[in-house]
C-alpha positions in Angstrom: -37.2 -5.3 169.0 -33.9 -6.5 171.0 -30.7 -7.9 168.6 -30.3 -11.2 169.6 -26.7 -13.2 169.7 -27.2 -17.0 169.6 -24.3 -19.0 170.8 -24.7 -23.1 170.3 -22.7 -24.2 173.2 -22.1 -27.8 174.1 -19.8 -27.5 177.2 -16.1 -28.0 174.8 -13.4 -25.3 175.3 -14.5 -24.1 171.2 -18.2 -23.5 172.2 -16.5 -21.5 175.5 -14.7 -19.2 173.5 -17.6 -18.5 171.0 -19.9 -17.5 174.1 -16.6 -15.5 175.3 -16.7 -14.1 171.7 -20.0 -13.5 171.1 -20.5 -11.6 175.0 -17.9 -9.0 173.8 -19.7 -9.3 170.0 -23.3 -8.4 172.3 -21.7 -5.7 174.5 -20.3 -3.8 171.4 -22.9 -4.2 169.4 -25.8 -3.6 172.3 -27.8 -7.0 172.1 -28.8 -9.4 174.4 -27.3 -12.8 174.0 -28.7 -16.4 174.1 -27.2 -19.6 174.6 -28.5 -22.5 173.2 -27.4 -26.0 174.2 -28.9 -29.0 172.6 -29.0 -32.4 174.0 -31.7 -35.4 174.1 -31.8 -37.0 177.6 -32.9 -40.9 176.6 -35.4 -42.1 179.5 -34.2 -45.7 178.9 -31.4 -47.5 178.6 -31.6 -51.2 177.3 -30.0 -54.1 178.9 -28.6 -56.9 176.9 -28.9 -59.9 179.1 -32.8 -59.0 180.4 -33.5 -58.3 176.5 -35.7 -55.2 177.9 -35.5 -51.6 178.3 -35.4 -50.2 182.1 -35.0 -46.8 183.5 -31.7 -46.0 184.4 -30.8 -44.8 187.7 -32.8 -41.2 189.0 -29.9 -39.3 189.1 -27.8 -39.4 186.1 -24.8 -37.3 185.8 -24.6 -36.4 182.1 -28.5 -35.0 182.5 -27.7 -33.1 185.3 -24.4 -31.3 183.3 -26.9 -30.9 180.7 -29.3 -29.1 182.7 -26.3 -27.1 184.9 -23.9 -25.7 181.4 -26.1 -23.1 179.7 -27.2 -22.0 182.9 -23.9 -21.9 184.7 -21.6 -20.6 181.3 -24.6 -17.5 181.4 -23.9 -16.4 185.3 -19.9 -16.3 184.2 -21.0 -14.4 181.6 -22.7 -11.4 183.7 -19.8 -12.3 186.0 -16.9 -10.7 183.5 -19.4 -8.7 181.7 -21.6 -6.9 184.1 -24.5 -5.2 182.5 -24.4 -8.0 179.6 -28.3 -10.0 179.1 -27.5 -13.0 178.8 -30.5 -15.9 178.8 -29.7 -19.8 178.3 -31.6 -22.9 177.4 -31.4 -26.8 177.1 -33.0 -28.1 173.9 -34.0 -31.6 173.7 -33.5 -31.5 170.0 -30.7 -32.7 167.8 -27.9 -29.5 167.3 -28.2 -29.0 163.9 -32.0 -28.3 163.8 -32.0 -27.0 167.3 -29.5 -24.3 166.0 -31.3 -23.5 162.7 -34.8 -22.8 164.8 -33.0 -20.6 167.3 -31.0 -18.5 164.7 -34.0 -18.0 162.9 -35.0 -14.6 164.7 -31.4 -13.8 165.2 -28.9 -11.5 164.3 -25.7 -13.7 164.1 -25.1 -17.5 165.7 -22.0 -18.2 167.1 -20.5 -21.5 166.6 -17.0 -22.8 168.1 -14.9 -24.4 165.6 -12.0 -27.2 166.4 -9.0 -26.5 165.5 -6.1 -28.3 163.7 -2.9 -27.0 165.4 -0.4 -25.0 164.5 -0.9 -23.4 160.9 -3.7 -25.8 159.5 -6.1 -23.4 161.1 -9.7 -24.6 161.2 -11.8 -27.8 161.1 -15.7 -27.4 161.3 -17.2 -30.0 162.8 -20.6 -32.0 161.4 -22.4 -29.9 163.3 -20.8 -26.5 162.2 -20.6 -28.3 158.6 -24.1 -28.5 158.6 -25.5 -25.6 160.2 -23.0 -23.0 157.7 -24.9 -25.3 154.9 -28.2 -24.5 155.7 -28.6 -21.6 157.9 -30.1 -18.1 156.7 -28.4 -15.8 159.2 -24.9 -14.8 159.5 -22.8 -17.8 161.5 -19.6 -16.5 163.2 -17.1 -19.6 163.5 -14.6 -19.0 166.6 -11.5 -21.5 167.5 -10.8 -22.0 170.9 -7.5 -19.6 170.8 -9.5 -16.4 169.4 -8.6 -13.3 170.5 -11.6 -12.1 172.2 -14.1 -9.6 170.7 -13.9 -6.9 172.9 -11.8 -3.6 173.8 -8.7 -5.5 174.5 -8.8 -6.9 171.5 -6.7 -3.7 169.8 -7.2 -2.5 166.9 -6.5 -5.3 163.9 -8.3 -5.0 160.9 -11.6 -6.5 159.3 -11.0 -8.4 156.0 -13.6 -9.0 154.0 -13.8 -11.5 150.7 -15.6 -9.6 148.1 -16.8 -11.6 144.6 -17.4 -9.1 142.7 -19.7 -11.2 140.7 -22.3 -11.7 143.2 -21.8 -8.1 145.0 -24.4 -8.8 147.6 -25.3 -5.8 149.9 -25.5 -8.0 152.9 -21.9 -9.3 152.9 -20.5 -5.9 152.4 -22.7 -4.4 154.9 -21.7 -7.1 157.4 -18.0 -6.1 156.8 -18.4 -2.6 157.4 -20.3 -2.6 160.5 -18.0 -4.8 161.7 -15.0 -2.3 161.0 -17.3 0.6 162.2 -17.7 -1.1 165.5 -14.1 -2.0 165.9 -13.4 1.1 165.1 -10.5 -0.3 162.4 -9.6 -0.5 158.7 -11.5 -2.6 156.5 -9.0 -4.6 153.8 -11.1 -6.2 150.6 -10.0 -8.6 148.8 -11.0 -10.3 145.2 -9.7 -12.6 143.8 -10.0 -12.7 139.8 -9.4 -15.0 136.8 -7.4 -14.3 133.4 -8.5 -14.3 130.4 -8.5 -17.7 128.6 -5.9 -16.7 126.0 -3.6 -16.7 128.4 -3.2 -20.5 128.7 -3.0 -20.3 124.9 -0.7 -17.8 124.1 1.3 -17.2 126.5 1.5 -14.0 129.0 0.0 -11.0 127.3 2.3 -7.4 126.9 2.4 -5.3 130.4 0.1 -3.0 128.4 -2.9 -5.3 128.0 -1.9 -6.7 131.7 -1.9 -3.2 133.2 -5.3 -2.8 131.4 -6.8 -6.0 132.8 -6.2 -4.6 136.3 -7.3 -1.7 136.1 -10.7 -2.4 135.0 -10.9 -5.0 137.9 -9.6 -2.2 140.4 -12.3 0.0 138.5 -15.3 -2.5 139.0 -13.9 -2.8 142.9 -14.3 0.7 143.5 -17.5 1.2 142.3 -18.8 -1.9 144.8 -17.7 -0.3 147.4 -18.4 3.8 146.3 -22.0 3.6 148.2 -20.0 2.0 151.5 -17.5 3.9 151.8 -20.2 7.3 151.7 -22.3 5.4 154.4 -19.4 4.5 156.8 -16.6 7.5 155.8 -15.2 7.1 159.0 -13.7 3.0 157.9 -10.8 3.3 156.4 -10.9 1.0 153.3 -7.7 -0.8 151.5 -8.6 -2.7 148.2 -6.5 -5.8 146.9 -7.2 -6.7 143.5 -5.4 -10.6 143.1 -5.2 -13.0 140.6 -6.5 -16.5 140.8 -8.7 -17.3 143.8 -8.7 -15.2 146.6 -8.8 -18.2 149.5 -5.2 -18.3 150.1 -4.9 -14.5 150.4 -7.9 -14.7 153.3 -6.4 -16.8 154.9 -2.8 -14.7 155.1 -4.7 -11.8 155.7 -6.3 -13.6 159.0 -3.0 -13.7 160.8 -3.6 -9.9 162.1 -7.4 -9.5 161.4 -9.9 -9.5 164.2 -12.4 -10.7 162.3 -12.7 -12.5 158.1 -16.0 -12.1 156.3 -17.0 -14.3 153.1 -20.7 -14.6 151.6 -22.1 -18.0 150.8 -24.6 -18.2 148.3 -28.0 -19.9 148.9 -29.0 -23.1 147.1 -32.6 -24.1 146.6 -31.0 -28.2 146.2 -31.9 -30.5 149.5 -28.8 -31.9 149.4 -25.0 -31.1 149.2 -23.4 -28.7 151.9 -23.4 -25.7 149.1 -20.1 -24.1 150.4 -18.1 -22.3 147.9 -14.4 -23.3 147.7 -13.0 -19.8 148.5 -15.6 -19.7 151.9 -14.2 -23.4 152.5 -10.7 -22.7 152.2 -11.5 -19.5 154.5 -13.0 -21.9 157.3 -10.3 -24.8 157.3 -7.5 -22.2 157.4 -8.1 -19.2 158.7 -6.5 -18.0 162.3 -9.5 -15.9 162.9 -13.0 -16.1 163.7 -14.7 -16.4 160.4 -18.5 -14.8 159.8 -19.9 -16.5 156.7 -23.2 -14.6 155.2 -25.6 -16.4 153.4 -27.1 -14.4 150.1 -29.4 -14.8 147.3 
């Protein structure tokens, strides 16, 4: 069966560079890539003084955009990346659960994400909000200044955000293809607590504290023992911090080509069900962001 990259585009210069993004993501990775834009035409418009809906003129200039983006942001796809299979599609659905349905059989969706400016980093839209919130496949988040994902892209590392509570096989795996395809280091970090005592009593004796780390740095290694075996060739540098490990992500992202962070699964309806270090990760970070849903 053909890996399939979805890309939600919706004509903005974010959704450009995800499709940008995601063409290189497809080329390295050998899958074919689909681009999904979602937008409800409304037959009728309604007009005040008459008191009555009437169908509005037959040609209509927002339809016909609607009809030409996918379709024309495909062919300048297979324009810079010949060889690339790239299909496109107007859904007359609303985004977010137009965006769910077509990730459902895919490998990754690609979402453009607006950016703040300067430092701040990244913003996710309602749309993006929503669809990180609820969708079971990996989501890639790309601002509109990304580096693109291809060869010229050099050689800057993966970083992934490991909780070493919640281990899950599919975020690590996720980083480490990633920095097998890159052909570039893989940096982990964690980020973990202190004991209570410490508020209590003060800092303990560098003894105690030396102890403290090692056993984290222990538990670390062992994650990442049956990785390391199945992708030797990935370099692998561990970093062990203390307190949450959002703010380190997000210094890491200055020179990485590419942050991964799980998100945990909720059975509740409601709530967006993103995890503080995963939220920090997507308001801040200067790289594309790939969040992994897990059990």
């Amino acid at each position: 069966m053909s890996r399939t990259i979805v890309v939600g585009l919706d004509g903005s210069p974010e959704s450009l560079a995800a499709a940008e993004w995601a063409a290189g993501e497809a080329r390295r990775t050998d899958a074919r890539l689909h681009l999904v834009h979602a937008w409800l035409w409304h037959p009728y418009v309604y007009g005040p003084l008459a008191g009555a809906s009437v169908p509005p003129s037959s040609e209509d200039p927002q339809r016909d955009w609607a009809e030409r983006l996918p379709h024309e942001t495909a062919a300048g796809l297979v324009t810079d990346h010949p060889g690339l299979s790239v299909t496109a599609e107007r859904v007359a659905e609303q985004p977010v659960t137009a965006l769910l349905a077509a990730a459902e059989d895919a490998e990754l969706l690609v979402l453009g994400s607006r950016g703040l400016g300067g430092v701040a980093g990244f913003l996710t839209g309602s749309v993006a909000q929503a669809v990180v919130a609820r969708s079971r496949t990996p989501i890639v988040l790309v601002r509109a200044d990304a580096r693109p994902a291809g060869p010229a892209s050099g050689h800057e590392e993966v970083v992934l955000g490991l909780d070493l509570e919640h281990p899950d096989a599919s975020v690590i795996g996720f980083a480490f293809r990633a920095a097998a395809h890159r052909v570039t280091d893989l940096r982990v970090v964690h980020g973990w607590s202190l004991p209570p005592y410490y508020g209590y009593g003060g800092a303990l004796d560098a003894g105690v504290d030396g102890a403290l780390l090692t056993e984290v740095q222990r538990h670390l290694a062992e994650a990442l023992a049956p990785w390391r075996e199945k992708f030797p060739a990935v370099e692998v540098r561990e970093q062990a911090v203390v307190g949450g490990a959002g703010p380190h992500l997000v210094e890491a992202s200055r020179n990485a080509a590419l942050v991964v962070v799980g998100r945990r699964t909720r059975r509740s309806p409601v709530g967006s069900h993103i995890g503080p270090v995963t939220q920090a990760v997507l308001h801040h970070s200067t790289a594309p962001v790939a969040v992994i849903p897990h059990d």
